[in-house]
Steps between C-alpha positions, in 0.01 A plus 500: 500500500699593178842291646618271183580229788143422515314343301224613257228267671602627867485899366172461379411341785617773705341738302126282562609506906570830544377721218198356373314503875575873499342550184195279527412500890153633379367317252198437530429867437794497209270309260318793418855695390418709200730424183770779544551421893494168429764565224700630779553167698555296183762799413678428844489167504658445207792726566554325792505192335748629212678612806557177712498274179786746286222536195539820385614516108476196291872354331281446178455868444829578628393655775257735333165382631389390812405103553141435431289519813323153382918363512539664884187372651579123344864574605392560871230247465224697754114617434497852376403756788175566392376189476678401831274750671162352361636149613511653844205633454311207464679303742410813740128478424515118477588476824213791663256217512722355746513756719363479899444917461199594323587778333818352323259189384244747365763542271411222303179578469464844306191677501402525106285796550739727682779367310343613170461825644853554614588389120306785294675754760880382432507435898528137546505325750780173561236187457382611215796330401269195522225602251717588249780221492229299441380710174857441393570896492858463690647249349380354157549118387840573391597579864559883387432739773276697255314747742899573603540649147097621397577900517276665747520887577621577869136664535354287381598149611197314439548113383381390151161336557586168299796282382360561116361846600944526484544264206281753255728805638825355487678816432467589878774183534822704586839358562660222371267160624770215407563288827822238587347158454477432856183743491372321208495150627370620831215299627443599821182636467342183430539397876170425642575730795400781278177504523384741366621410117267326306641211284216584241583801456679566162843641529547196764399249237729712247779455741456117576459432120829736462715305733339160373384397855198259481313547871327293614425566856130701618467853349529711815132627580393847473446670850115676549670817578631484130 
């Protein structure tokens, strides 16, 4: 993977083939990663990518400091891993209603009483997913992964209870939240297949008005079970 006879683009692409698979096959339970495991992944990933792409030390500091990590993720030109796994995520639990099995397309429909439950005891369960992607508490309208950096106590790994319930205690942010502008201009959770995102809600209005995009098809509907 690190042979100079290949090129940048086809290393990183190895890396996505054979690495990332490994490190993600489970994602739909990943989303709820607290900050320092999650720290973890991003830590690996990007010394692979320094690895395969030969961005270690910059020339401008004569090889004092390491390149940026904003310069290595727009050098290898992929979505960070963290916010990789909640696009599988959603893709995962976009596609449950799908499903012929009824158990897998209960998925999609998350019971709001049990799943509040499960929250206050820091043991919750994968759908809840649902619920809160929809509050906007995993990923804010600058497509940061914020509940991937809110700091949260191993024993005590309850989620924060509202996006501005986290916006009034920002010191619990931890690690640095600058993502490669792929992340930033991502728009892929305005697909209507989500449907459990509201397009009134106000961190998707934030993002639309962010990226200047002007939509003008039917605000998906909110489901009863919501």
């Amino acid at each position: 993977m690190c042979n100079r006879y290949i090129s940048s683009i086809s290393r990183v692409i190895i890396y996505q083939i054979l690495i990332r698979p490994i490190l993600t096959y489970v994602a739909p339970v990943l989303w709820n990663l607290g900050a320092a495991e999650a720290e973890n992944l991003r830590k690996f990933e990007r010394n692979s990518l320094r690895t395969v792409l030969f961005l270690h030390r910059s020339y401008e500091s004569q090889f004092l400091h390491r390149v940026s990590n904003t310069i290595l993720y727009n050098k290898a030109n992929i979505t960070r891993i963290d916010n990789f796994i909640i696009k599988l995520t959603r893709d995962y639990f976009a596609s449950t209603q799908s499903s012929y099995n009824d158990s897998i397309k209960g998925f999609s429909t998350p019971d709001p009483i049990l799943t509040s439950t499960t929250i206050n005891t820091g043991y919750i369960q994968p759908e809840a997913f649902i619920l809160h992607d929809r509050l906007g508490i995993i990923q804010d309208y600058m497509n940061i992964p914020i509940l991937m950096h809110w700091k949260r106590h191993s024993a005590n790994n309850r989620i924060p209870p509202s996006y501005a319930h986290m916006m009034q205690n920002t010191q619990n942010f931890i690690y640095n939240t600058t993502i490669p502008n792929r992340d930033k201009s991502d728009i892929q959770r305005l697909h209507n297949k989500y449907f459990w995102l509201d397009d009134t809600a106000a961190h998707i209005i934030n993002l639309k008005r962010r990226l200047g995009i002007l939509d003008t098809r039917p605000h998906r509907k909110r489901k009863k079970n919501f």
